[in-house]
C-alpha positions as CSV (number, residue, x, y, z in Angstrom):
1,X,6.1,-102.8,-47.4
2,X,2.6,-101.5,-48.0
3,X,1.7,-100.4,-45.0
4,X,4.7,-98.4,-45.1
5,X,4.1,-96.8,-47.8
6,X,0.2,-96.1,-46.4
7,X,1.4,-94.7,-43.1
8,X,4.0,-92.0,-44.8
9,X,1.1,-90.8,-47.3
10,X,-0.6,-89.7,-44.4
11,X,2.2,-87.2,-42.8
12,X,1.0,-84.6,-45.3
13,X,0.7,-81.4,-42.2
14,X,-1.4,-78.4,-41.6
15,X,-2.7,-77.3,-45.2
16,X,-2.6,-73.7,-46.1
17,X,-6.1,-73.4,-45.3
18,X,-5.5,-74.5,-41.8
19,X,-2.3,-72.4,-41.4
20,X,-4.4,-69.0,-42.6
21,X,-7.2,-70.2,-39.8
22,X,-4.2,-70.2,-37.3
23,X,-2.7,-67.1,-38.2
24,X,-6.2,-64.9,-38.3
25,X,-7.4,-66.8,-34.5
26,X,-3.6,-65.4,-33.7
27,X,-4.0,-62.1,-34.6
28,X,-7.4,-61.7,-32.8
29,X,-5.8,-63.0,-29.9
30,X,-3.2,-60.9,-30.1
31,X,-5.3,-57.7,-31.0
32,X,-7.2,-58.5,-27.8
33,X,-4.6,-58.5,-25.8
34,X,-3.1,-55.4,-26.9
35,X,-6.2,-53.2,-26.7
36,X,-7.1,-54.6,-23.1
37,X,-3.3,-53.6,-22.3
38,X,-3.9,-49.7,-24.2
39,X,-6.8,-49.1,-22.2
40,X,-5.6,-50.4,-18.8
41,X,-2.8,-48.3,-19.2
42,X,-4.5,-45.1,-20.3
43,X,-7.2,-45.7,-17.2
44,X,-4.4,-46.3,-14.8
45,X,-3.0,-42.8,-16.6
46,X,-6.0,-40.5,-15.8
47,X,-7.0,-42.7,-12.0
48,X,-3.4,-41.3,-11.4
49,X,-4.1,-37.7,-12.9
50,X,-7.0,-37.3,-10.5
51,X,-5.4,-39.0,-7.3
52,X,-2.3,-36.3,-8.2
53,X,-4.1,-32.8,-8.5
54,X,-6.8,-34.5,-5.6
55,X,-3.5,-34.8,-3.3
56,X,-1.7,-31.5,-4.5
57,X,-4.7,-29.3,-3.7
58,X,-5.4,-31.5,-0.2
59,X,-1.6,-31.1,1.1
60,X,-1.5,-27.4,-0.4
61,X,-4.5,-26.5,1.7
62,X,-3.7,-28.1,4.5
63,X,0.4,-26.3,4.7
64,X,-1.6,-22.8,5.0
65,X,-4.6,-23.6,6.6
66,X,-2.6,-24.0,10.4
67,X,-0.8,-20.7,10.2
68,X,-3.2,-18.3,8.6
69,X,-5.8,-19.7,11.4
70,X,-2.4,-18.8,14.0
71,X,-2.1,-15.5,12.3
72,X,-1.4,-12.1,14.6
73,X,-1.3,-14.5,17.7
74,X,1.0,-12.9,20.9
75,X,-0.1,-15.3,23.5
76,X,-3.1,-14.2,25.4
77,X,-3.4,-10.7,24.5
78,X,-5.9,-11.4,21.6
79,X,-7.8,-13.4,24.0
80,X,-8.3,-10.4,26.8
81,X,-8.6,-7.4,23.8
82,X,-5.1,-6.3,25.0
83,X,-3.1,-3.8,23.2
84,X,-0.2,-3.7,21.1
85,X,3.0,-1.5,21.0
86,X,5.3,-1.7,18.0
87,X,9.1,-0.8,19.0
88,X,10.9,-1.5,15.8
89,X,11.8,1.3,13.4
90,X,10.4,0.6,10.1
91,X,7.4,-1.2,11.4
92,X,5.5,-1.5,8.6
93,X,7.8,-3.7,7.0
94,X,6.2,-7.1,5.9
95,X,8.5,-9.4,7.5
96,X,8.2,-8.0,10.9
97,X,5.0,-6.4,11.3
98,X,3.6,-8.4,13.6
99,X,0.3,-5.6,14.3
100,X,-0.9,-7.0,10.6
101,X,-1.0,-10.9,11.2
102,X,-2.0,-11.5,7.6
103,X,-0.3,-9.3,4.4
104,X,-0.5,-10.2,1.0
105,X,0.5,-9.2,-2.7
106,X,-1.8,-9.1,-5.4
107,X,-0.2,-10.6,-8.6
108,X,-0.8,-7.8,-11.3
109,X,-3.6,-8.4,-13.5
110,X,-5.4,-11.2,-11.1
111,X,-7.6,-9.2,-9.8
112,X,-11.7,-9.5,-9.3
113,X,-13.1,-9.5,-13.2
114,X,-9.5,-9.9,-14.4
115,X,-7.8,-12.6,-16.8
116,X,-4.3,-14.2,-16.6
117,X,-2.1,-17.0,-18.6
118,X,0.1,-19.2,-16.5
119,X,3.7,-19.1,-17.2
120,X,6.3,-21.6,-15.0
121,X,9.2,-18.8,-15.6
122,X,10.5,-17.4,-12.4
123,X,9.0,-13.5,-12.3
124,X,12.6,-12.2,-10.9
125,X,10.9,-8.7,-10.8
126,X,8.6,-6.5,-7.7
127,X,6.8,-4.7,-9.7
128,X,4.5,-7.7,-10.7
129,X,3.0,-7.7,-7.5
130,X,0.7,-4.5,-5.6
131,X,1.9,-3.2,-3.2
132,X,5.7,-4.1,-4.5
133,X,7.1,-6.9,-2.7
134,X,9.8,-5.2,0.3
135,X,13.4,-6.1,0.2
136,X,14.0,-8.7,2.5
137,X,11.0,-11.1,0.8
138,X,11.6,-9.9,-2.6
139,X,15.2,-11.0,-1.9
140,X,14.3,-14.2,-0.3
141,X,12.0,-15.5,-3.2
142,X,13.5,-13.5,-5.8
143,X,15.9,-14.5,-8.4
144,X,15.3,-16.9,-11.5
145,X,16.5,-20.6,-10.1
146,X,14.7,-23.5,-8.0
147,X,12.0,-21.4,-5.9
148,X,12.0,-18.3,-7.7
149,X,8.4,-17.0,-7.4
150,X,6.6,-17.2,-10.6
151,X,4.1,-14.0,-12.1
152,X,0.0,-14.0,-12.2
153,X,0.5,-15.8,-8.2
154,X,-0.8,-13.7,-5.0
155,X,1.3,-14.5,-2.5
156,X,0.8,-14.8,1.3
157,X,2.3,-13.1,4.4
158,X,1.7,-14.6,8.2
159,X,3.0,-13.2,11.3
160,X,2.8,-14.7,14.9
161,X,4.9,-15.2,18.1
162,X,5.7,-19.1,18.5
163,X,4.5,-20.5,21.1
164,X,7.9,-21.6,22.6
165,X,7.7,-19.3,25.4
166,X,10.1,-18.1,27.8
167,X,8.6,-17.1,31.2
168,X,10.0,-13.6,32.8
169,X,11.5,-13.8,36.1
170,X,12.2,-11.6,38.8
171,X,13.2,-8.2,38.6
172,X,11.3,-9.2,35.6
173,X,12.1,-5.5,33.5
174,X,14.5,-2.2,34.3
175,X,14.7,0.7,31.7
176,X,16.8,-1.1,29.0
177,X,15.6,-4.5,29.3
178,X,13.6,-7.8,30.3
179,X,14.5,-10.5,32.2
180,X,14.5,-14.6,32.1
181,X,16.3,-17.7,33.8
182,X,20.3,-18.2,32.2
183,X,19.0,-21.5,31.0
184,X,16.7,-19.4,29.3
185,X,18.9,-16.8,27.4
186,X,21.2,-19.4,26.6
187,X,18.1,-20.1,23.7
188,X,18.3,-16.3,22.8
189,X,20.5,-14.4,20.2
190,X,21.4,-10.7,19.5
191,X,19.1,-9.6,16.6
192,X,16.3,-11.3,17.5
193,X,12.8,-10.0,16.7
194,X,10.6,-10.9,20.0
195,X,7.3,-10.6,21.5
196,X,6.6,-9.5,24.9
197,X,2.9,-10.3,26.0
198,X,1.2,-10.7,29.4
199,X,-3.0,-11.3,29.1
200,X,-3.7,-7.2,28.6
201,X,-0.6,-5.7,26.2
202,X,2.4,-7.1,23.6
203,X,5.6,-5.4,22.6
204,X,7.3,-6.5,19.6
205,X,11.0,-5.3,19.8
206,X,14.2,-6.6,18.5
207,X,17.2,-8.2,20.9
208,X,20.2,-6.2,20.9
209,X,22.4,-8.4,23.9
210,X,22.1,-11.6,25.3
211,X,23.5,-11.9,28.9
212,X,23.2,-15.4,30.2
213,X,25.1,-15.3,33.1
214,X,22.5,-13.0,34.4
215,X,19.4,-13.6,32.1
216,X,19.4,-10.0,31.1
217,X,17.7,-9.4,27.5
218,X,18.3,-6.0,26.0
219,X,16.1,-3.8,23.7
220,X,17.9,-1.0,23.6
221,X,18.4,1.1,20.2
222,X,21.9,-0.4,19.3
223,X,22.8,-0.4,15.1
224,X,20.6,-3.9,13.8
225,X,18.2,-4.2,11.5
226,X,15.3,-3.0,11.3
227,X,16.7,-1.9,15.0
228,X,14.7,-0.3,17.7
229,X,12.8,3.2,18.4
230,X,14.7,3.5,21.5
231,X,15.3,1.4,24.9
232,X,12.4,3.2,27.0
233,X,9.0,1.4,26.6
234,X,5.8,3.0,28.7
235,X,4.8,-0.5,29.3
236,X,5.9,-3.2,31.9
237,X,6.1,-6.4,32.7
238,X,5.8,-8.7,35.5
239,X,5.5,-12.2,37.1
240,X,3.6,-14.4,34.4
241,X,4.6,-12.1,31.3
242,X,6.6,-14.1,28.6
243,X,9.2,-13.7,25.6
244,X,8.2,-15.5,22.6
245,X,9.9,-15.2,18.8
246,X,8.6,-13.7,16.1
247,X,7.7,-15.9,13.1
248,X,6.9,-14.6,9.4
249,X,5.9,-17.4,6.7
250,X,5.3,-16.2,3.3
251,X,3.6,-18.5,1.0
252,X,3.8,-18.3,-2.6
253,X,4.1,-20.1,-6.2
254,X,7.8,-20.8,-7.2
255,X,9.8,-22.8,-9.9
256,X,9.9,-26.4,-8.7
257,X,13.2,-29.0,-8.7
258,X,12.1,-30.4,-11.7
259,X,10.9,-27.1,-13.6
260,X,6.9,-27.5,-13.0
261,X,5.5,-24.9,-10.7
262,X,4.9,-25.7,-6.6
263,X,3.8,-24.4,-3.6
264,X,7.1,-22.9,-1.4
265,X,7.1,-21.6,1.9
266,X,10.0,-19.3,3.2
267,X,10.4,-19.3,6.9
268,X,12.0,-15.6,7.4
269,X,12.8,-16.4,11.2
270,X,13.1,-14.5,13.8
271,X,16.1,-12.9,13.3
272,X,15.4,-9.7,10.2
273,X,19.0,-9.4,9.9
274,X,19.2,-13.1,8.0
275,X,16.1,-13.1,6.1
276,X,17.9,-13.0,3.0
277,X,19.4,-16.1,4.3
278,X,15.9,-17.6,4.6
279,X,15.6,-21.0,2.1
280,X,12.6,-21.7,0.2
281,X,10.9,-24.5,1.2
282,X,9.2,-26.7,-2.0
283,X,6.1,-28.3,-0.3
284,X,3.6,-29.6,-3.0
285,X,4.3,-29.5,-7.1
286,X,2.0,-29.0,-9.5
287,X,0.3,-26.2,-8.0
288,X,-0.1,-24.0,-11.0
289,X,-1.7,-21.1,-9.5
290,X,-2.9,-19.3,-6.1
291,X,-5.7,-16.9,-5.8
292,X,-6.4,-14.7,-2.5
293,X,-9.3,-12.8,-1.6
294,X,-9.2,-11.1,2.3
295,X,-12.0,-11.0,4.5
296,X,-12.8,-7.4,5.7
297,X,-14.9,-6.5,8.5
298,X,-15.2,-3.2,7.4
299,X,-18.2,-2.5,10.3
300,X,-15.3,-2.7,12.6
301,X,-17.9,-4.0,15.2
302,X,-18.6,-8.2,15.0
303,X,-15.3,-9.1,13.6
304,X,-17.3,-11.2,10.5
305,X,-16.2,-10.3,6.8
306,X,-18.8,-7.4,5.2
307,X,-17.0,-8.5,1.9
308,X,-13.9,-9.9,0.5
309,X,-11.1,-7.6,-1.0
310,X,-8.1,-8.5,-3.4
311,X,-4.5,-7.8,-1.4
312,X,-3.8,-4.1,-3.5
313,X,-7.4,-2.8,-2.0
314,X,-6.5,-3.6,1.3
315,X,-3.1,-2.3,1.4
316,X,-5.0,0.9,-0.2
317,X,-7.3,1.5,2.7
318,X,-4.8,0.1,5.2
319,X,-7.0,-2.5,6.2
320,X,-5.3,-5.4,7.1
321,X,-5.7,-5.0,10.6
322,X,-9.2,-5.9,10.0
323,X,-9.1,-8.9,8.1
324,X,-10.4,-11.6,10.1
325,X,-10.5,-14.5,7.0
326,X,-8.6,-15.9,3.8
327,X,-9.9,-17.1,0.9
328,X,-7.7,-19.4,-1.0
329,X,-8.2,-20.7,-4.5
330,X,-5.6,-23.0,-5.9
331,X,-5.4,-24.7,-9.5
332,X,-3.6,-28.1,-9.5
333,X,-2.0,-29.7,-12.5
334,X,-0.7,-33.6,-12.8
335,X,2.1,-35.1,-15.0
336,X,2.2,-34.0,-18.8
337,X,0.7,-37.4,-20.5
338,X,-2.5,-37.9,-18.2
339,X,-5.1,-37.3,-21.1
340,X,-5.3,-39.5,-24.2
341,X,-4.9,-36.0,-26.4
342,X,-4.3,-32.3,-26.0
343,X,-7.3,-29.8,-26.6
344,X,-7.7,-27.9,-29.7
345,X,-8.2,-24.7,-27.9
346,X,-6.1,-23.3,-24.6
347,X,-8.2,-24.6,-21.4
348,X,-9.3,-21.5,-18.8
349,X,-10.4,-22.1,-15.3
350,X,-12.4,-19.6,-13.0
351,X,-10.5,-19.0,-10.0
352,X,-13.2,-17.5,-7.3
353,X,-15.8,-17.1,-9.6
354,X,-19.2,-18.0,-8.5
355,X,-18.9,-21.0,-10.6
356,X,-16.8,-22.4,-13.0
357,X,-18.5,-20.2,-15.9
358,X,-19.1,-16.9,-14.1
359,X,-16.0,-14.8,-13.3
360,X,-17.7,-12.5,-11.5
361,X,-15.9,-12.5,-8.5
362,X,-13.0,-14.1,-10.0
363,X,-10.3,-13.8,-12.1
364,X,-9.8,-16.4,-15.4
365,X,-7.0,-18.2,-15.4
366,X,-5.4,-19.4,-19.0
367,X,-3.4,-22.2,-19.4
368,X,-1.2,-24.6,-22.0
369,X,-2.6,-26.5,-24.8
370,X,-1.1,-30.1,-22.6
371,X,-2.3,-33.3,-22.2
372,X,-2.2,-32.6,-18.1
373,X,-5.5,-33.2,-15.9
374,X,-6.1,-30.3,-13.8
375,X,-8.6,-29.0,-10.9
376,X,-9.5,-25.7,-8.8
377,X,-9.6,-25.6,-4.8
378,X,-10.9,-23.1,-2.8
379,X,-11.1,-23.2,0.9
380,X,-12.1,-19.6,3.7
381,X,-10.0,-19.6,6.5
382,X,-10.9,-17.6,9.5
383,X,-8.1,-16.2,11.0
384,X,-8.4,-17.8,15.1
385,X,-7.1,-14.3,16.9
386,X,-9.6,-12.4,14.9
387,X,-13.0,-13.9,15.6
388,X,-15.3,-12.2,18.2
């Protein structure tokens, strides 16, 4: 009986001392745990900010750097110093002027010295750009929806003949048209816009019938748009000259699928009379802003840039035929969330600047008081067809 009574005295528990011992060790513990979690997650955060606006610039760079080196080609022409004949009415229109194989449109207030703060709303107006964007683009990227172009961006114009090539073939030309296997013109359509090139001359024109039982492709000044000069050309063709399409990409900044601003890239085609048909393309987001500078060679002589121009003092002097490089700056953004804290003040960055202090040959760009990561790119292009 005793010893019972001894052995039940000493089931007395934890005493409160022990329980408070317990509880502090807990909350340490648990403390730990949750600041190792905090700061895992907020280094995972900004390692995924920087692998984001690494990758958007990469991929952006790496859409316009093919084309823009591609720029004014028609085949071998370039190669041999040919010439080129323009037989479309309205030549100089941007989406078919294949003699320029690089255009462009300076975003108002962008220029060399000049300031700007990013907005993602859609510009829906051509008078933000110089020269004023033309119908069929400002139609084609207009508007205030998904891939609407968006203010304070220079956008981008490249021309060249594809190279799916469709050989000529005996009697090769007569006085209204050219000539190429059925198989051939089975590929073609009325409306067209074409290149004709053999190794010493190209002739843009635009295809106004299709015959494909006899391969016959006419160019004669029938009602399209922007039409032909007329069906008599001083130049022929012969055995080894070739047909190729026209292509025109314009590159610019547009409203992205889920609101934040993107690279876009409309493909007008081949064919002028659908280019308001053409759909913008959404290739990389978070591309908050494009800067373009053109390479002049204003000595006319060794087809190397003497100094790089904004897109509205080009157009003035009518210099685009001798641009012979692009310089692209781009300023990538990530997700909203990627910093522990916005900054007190709104962040600028120095697109083309000599460095990321000195605007002079640059233009500052403003942007929102966010907690995004962002960087600057800037690559020169030379343009393939123009180097000596």
């Amino acid at each position: 009986m005793n010893m019972m009574l001894r052995n039940a005295s000493r089931q007395t528990g934890f005493s409160m001392v022990e329980l408070m011992i317990a509880l502090v060790l807990g909350v340490i513990l648990t403390s730990g745990v949750i600041s190792v979690y905090i700061t895992s997650k907020k280094t995972y955060s900004l390692n995924n900010a920087v692998g984001q606006v690494q990758e958007s610039g990469r991929f952006a760079l790496s859409y316009i750097e093919p084309p823009v080196r591609m720029a004014g080609f028609t085949g071998c022409t370039h190669a041999t110093g040919g010439s080129f004949y323009n037989h479309l009415n309205g030549g100089s229109n941007a989406s078919f002027n294949l003699a320029n194989g690089v255009q462009g449109y300076e975003a108002n207030t962008t220029g060399i010295g000049g300031s700007f703060t990013v907005t993602t709303a859609a510009a829906n107006d051509v008078t933000k750009w110089t020269p004023n964007l033309p119908t069929d683009i400002s139609t084609a990227i207009g508007g205030s929806a998904v891939g609407a172009a968006i203010a304070g961006n220079d956008i981008l114009v490249l021309h060249e003949a594809s190279n799916n090539a469709f050989a000529l073939v005996s009697p090769y030309q007569d006085s209204a048209g050219v000539f190429v296997t059925s198989a051939s013109a089975a590929q073609l359509a009325d409306g067209e816009l074409a290149v004709m090139t053999d190794c010493s001359k190209a002739s843009l024109f635009q295809i106004t019938n299709v015959s494909t039982s006899s391969g016959r492709v006419d160019h004669s000044s029938a009602s399209y748009t922007p039409g032909n000069t007329g069906p008599n050309w001083t130049e022929t063709y012969g055995a080894g000259a070739q047909l190729m399409f026209l292509t025109t990409y314009v590159f610019y900044i547009g409203v992205g699928v889920d609101g934040s601003p993107s690279l876009y890239m409309v493909n007008l085609g081949s064919t002028a009379t659908t280019a308001a048909l053409a759909t913008p393309q959404e290739l990389v987001s978070g591309v908050e802003n494009m800067q373009i500078l053109y390479g002049v060679d204003t000595s006319l002589s060794d087809h190397i840039p003497d100094n790089f121009q904004t897109a509205d003092t080009v157009d003035a002097a009518n210099n685009w035929p001798n641009v012979v490089s692009v310089r692209i700056a781009l300023l990538t953004r990530s997700d909203d969330s990627s910093t522990e804290k916005a900054p007190a003040a709104a962040p600028t960055f120095i697109l083309m600047g000599n460095s990321s202090t000195d605007a002079t040959n640059g233009v500052t760009i403003t942007v929102a008081k966010d907690r995004r990561l962002r960087r600057t790119f800037a690559e020169t292009i030379s343009i393939r067809n123009s180097l000596p």
